[in-house]
N, C-alpha and C positions, 0 to 999 in steps of 0.2 A: 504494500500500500504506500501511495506516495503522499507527503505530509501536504502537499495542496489537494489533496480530496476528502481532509477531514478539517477544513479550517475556512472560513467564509470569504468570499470576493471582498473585495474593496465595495463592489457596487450593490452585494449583498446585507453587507453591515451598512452603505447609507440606507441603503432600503428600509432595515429595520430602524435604524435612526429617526428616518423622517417618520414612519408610522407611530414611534414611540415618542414623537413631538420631544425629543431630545436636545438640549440647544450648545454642544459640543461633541462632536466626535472625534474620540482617542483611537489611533491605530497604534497598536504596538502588538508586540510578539512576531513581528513580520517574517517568513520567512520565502526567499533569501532578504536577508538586510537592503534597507533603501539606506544609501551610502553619499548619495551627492542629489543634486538639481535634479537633472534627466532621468534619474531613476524614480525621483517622487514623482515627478511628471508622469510618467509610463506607470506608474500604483495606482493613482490617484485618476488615471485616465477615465473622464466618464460620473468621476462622485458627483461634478457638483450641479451635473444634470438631473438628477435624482434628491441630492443632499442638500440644502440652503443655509446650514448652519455653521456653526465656526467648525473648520478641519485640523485638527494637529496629529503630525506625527510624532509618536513617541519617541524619546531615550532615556538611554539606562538612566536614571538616578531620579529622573522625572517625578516632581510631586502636585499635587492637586490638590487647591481648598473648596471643601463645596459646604455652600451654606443650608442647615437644616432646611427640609422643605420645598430647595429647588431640581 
C-alpha cells in the first residue's frame, strides 16, 4: 500500500474544510515534504477553488492559539 492512498488530497481536506465552515486550514504531515515555492504551488494546486479560507502550511515546531468557542 502506498502512503498517498490512505491520506487525503489537498482538495479533499479543502472540501471538508469548506463544508465544516472552518476558517483556517493547517496542512501538515505532508508526504513527500513541500520544501520550496513551486512545490506548495503544485500541493496546493486547485484548494483555493474549493477552499476560501486562510491556507497554511505547516512546520515542524508550528504552534496555534485558538480561542475557546471559535
Amino acid at each position: 500500500m502506498d502512503i498517498q492512498d490512505y491520506h487525503l488530497t489537498p482538495l479533499q481536506a479543502a472540501q471538508i474544510a469548506k463544508e465544516a465552515d472552518v476558517k483556517n486550514l493547517v496542512f501538515y504531515h505532508i508526504t513527500p515534504p513541500v520544501t520550496n515555492f513551486i512545490q506548495k504551488r503544485r500541493y496546493l494546486k486547485g484548494v483555493s477553488r474549493v477552499y476560501n479560507g486562510n491556507i497554511t502550511i505547516g512546520k515542524d515546531g508550528m504552534t496555534f492559539k485558538l480561542k475557546p468557542g471559535s
